[in-house]
GUBASE-389851 format. One line per 10 residues: number of its first residue (from 1); for each residue z, y, x of C-alpha. Coordinates in steps of 0.25 Angstrom, whole numbers. Layout:
NUM> Z/Y/X | ...
//
This chain:
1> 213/463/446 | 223/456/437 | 218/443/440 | 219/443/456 | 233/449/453 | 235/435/445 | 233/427/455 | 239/434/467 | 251/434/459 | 251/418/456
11> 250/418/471 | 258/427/474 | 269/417/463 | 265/406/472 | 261/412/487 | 268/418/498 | 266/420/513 | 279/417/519 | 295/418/514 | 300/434/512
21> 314/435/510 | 320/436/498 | 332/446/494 | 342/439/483 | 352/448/478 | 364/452/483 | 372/451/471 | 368/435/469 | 378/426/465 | 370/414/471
31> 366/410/484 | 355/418/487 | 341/407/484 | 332/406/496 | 320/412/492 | 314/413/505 | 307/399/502 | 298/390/511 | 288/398/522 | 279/385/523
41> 265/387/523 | 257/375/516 | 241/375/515 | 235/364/506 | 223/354/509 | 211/358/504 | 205/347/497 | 198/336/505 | 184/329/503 | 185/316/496
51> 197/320/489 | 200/310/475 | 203/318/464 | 218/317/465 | 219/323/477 | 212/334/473 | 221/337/463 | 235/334/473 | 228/344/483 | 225/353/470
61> 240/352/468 | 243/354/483 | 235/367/486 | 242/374/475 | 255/374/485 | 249/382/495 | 258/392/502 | 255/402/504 | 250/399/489 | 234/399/490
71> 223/394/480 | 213/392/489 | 215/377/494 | 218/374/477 | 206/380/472 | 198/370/482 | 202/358/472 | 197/366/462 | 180/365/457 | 175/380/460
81> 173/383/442 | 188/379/444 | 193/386/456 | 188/398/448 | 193/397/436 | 209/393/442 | 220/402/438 | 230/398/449 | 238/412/442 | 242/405/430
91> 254/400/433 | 261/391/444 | 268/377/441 | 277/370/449 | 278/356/448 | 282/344/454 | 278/327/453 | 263/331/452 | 252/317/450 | 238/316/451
101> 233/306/442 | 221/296/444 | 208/302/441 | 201/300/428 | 187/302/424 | 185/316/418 | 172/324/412 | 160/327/421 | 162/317/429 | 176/321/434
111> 190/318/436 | 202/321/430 | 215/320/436 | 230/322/430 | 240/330/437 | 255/329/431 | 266/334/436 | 280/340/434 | 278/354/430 | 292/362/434
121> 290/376/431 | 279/386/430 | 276/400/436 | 268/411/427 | 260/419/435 | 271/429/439 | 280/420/441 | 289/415/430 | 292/402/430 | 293/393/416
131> 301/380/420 | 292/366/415 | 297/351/418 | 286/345/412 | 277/334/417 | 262/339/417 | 249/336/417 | 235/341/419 | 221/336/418 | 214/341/432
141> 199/340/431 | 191/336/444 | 177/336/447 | 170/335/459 | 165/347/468 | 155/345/478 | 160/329/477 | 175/334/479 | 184/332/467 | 190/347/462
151> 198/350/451 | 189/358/439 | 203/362/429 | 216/367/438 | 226/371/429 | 229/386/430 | 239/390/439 | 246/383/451 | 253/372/452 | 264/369/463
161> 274/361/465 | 289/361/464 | 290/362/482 | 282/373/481 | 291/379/471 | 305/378/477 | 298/382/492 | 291/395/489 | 294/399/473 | 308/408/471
171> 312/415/461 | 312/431/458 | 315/442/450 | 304/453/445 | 309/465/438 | 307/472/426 | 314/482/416 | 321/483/404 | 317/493/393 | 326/502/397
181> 322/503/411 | 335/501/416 | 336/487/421 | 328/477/429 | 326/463/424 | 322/452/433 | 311/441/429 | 311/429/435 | 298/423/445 | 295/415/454
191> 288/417/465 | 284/413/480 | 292/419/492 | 283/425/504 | 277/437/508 | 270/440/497 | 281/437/488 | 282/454/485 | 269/454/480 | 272/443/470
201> 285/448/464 | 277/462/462 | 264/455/455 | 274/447/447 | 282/460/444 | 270/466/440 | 264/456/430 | 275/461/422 | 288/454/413 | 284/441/406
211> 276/443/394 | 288/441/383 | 297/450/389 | 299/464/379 | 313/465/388 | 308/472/400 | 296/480/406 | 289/482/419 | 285/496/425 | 276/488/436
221> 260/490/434 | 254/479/429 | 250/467/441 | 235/473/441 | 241/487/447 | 247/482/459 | 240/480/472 | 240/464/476 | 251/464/485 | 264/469/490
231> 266/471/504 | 278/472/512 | 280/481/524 | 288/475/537 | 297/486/533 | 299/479/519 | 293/489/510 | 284/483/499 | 273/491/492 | 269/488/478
241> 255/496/475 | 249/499/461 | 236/502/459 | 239/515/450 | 244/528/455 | 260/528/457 | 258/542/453 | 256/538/439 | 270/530/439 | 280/538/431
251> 295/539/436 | 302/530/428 | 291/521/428 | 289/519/443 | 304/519/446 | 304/505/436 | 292/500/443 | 299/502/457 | 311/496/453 | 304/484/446
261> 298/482/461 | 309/484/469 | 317/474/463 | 307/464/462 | 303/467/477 | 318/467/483 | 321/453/481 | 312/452/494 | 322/453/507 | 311/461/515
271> 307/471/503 | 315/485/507 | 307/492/498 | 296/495/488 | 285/504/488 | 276/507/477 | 262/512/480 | 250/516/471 | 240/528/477 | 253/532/483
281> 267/526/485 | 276/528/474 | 288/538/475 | 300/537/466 | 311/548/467 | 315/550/480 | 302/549/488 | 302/536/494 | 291/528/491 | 298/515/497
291> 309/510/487 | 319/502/494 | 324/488/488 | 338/496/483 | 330/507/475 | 332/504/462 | 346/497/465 | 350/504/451 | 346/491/444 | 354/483/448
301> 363/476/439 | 376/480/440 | 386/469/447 | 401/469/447 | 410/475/458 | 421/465/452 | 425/451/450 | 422/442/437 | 434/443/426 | 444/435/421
311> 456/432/412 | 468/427/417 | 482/424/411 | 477/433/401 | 473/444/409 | 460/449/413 | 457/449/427 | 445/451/439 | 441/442/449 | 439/449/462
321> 441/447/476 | 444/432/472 | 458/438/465 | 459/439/450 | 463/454/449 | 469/456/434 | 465/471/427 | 477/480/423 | 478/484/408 | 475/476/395
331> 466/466/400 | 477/461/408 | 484/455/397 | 471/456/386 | 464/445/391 | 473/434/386 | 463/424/378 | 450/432/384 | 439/419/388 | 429/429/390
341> 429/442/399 | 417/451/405 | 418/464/410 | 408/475/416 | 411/487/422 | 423/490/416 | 422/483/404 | 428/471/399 | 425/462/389 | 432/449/385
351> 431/440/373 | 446/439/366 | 452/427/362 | 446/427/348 | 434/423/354 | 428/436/343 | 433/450/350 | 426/453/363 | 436/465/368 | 428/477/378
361> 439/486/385 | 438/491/400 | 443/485/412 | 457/492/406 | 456/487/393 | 454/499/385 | 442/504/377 | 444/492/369 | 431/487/360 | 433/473/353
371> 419/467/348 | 420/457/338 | 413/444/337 | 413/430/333 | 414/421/342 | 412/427/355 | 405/417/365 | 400/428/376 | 403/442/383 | 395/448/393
381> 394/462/401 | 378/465/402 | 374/476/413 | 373/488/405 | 389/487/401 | 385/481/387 | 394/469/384 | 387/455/376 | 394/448/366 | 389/435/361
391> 398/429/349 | 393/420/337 | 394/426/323 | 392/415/313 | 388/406/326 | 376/413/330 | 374/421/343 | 376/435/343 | 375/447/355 | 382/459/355
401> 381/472/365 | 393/478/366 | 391/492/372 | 402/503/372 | 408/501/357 | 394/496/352 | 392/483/348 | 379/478/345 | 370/464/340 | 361/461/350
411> 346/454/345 | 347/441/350 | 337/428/348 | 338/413/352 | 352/413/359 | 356/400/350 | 370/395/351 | 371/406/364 | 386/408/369 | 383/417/379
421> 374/428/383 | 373/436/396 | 365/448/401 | 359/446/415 | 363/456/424 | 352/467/422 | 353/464/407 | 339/460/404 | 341/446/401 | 351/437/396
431> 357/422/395 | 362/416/385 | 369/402/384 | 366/393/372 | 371/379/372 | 366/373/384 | 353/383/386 | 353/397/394 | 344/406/388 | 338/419/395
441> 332/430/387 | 328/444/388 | 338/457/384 | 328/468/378 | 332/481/379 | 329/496/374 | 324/506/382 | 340/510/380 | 344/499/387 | 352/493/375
451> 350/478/372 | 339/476/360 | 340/460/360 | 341/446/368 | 327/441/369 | 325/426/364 | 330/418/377 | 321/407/385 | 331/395/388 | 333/394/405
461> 328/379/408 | 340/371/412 | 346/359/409 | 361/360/411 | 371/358/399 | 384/364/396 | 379/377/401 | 391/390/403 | 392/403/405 | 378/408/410
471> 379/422/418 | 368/428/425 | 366/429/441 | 354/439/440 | 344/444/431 | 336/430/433 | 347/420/436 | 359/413/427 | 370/405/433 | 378/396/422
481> 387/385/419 | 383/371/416 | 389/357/417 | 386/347/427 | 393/333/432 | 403/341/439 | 407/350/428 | 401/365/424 | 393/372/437 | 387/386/440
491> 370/383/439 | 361/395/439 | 346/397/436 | 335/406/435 | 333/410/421 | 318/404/421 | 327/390/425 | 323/390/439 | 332/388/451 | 343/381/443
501> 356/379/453 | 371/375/451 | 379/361/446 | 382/352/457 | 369/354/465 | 363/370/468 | 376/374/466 | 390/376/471 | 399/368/461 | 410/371/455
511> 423/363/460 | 426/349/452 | 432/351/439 | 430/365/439 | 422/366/425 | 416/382/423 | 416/388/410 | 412/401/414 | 404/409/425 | 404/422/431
521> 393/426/441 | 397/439/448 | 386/447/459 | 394/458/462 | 405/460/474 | 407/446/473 | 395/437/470 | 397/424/464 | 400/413/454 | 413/413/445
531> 418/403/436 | 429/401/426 | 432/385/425 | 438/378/411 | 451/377/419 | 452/393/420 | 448/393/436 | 439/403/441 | 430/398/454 | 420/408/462
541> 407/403/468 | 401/416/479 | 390/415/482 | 387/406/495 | 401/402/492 | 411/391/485 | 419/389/472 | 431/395/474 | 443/396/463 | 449/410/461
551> 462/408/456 | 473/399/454 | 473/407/438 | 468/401/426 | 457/411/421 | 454/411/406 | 438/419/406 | 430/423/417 | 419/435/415 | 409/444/422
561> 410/451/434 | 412/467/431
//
């Protein structure tokens, strides 16, 4: 059973039927991506009598873009011992400047061709995708067949080109759970937009988190248990079966396991709801066996109901309903000499002119804490109200938890020279800037919740320099600062590198002269891009929107949302 569930899951990475639409998040800084992608059907030639060996392998290359995606007209290029032994579910590469070479004599009286090409990226199986940009090459072995040249060695897996990519790959969130089985953490894939689009984000779901992950878990059966598709009723409900009993599901477990679907399924617009069916359809409290798309609505991250926050003439102050709106008490006049400030629910935190003594007070400026340090370079609110410090005792990298009057070392591996480090927003992951290189890593935590360690970060391919001030837009998305020829601009990426946007072109740039220093994203009442600029300006980008200064003031830090 596990190998046809393969392979309709490569399929279903690289196959649909027609476009579904597609729900982005309300709470998304960005102009919402059209994910709808292309609706064109395209049926490759089969191959033709007569056909030299090159065209063989040019219609080889050709069949693979099928779409919907079908191996049928491929495996006709193919000598029957081959077609057999093919494993089109190994993985999918995306390439593009693909070359035939002239045909040489091989063994048994055969040819041999050399296919090389540009290889941009590649897709695993469920998904993932491993950027490349190397030239490659392969050795494709021809012999004839009933007089007709067919290819007796295709590499495993699929190969399709950078078109096919950008008209029907997108990318999406599965979902999985920390080891205190309070938050969802998203994982990146890539997968093809159309009908059948539910059942391969639930197949992907189901084969589980990547292999070195020890930071999350899944409640889903395995692949193996699920039935081989995922219908959708016209009313929009979509039905998940197991193979096993959903009897034998305990609460807790099948509560996780319905949450784990229902957020991976409602990023599709015509999903209302999920139900989940074994022998019978499964019942959670409550009675229902349909589970709307706002069920488990409890996981969502927390997002402020205010502005970001700022100091001014020495005074701390909000940015809300494009006024600055300064806070009564101490931190009206306590913020002189503050360059950095970030508060959450009710809590602030700002880095005092030492540039050593991160003071923690309310919004009142009472219960005072004052952490020590050395060289503070970083201060950041994660979701579970636990405040990050990142300073540089004897000039090496070190991350603090500060929570309540606890202050703790947290585990930390390969951050090099990092001068910040920030939590995503449902705190499985963070980003850390070191010199010119953003680095994404896992957060472990205890069956408590409490941070245990940052996981040793993998580098997010990108080639931009003078790189400031990375935040985080979602759990699987980054915006950042970094130079270009008309000074320092807003980009943003995907954390695995894809879908890189922002400088002077997929962006919205900043005005001339205006050089960011630092950047605040804000999803909640009102969603958008801030930026403090070298000449103490603050400029707001909404989404869909313009640049637009906020005051005439010269402002002296600018932090989080809280």
């Amino acid at each position: 059973m596990r190998g046809w569930m393969v392979v309709l899951l490569t399929a279903l990475v690289l196959g649909a039927c027609t476009s579904m639409p597609v729900r982005s998040g309300v709470e998304n800084v960005e102009e919402a991506e059209d994910l709808s992608g292309s609706t064109a059907r395209y049926a490759p030639a089969p191959p033709s009598p007569g056909s030299s060996p090159q065209q063989v392998v040019r219609g080889y290359l050709d069949a693979m873009l099928a779409y919907p995606v079908s191996r049928g007209v491929a495996a006709q290029f193919l000598t029957p011992r081959a077609e057999q032994s093919w494993r089109p579910s190994d993985r999918t590469e995306i390439y593009t400047e693909p070359h035939a070479g002239t045909p040489r004599e091989g063994e048994d009286h055969g040819v041999e061709v050399t296919l090389t090409r540009q290889v941009d990226a590649v897709l695993d199986p469920q998904g993932r995708r491993t950027p490349k940009d190397a030239r490659e090459s392969t050795t494709l072995e021809l012999e004839r067949v009933a007089g007709e040249w067919r290819i007796s060695n295709p590499p495993s897996g699929l190969m399709v080109n950078e078109k096919f990519a950008a008209d029907y790959i997108r990318p999406f969130s599965i979902y999985f759970f920390d080891a205190s089985g309070a938050n969802l953490v998203p994982d990146l894939v890539h997968l093809v937009v159309g009908d059948t689009l539910p059942t391969s984000l639930v197949l992907s779901l189901a084969r589980g988190p990547a292999e070195e992950s020890g930071s999350v878990r899944t409640h889903l059966p395995p692949a193996a248990d699920l039935r081989p598709s995922v219908p959708v009723s016209p009313d929009g409900v979509a039905d998940v079966e197991l193979s096993e009993e959903t009897e034998s599901l305990d609460g807790p477990a099948a509560q996780r396991m319905s949450a784990q679907l229902v957020w991976t399924l409602r990023q599709l617009d015509d999903i209302t709801g999920v139900r989940v069916l074994g022998t019978t359809a499964l019942r959670l409290p409550g009675g229902d066996s349909v589970q709307s798309v706002d069920a488990w609505s409890r996981y969502e991250p927390r997002a402020s109901d205010g502005g970001p926050w700022v100091v001014r003439d020495g005074a701390l102050a909000e940015l809300r309903d494009g006024s600055v709106r300064p806070v009564d008490g101490p931190w009206a006049e306590d913020a002189q000499g503050v360059s950095r400030v970030s508060v959450w629910d009710g809590r602030v935190a700002v880095l005092l002119p030492d540039d050593n003594t991160v003071r923690v007070a309310d919004r009142q400026g009472e219960e005072r804490l004052d952490v020590a340090g050395a060289s503070v370079s970083d201060l950041s609110w994660s979701h579970d109200g636990t405040l990050l410090v990142l300073d540089r005792p004897g000039g090496a990298p070190r991350v603090r938890i500060v929570d309540e009057g606890d202050v703790d070392v947290v585990q930390t591996q390969g951050l090099g020279d990092a001068l910040a480090v920030r939590l995503s927003p449902e705190g499985g992951r963070y980003v850390a800037l070191s010199g010119d290189r953003l680095l994404v890593g896992a957060v472990v935590r205890d069956d408590n919740g409490d941070v245990v360690r940052l996981d040793r970060p993998r580098e997010v391919p990108i080639s931009q320099e003078s790189l400031r001030s990375p935040v985080w837009i979602d759990g699987t998305r980054l915006a950042f600062l970094a130079e270009t020829d008309i000074g320092q601009q807003v980009h943003s990426v995907n954390i695995d590198g894809s879908d890189l946007q922002g400088g002077r072109a997929g962006g919205v740039a900043l005005p001339q002269g205006a050089q960011a220093r630092e950047l605040v994203v804000d999803g909640g009442s009102r969603p958008g891009h801030w930026v403090l600029d070298a000449d103490g300006s603050v400029w707001f980008l909404p989404r869909g929107g313009g640049w637009s200064s906020v005051d005439d003031a010269t402002f002296t830090a600018l932090g989080s949302p809280g």
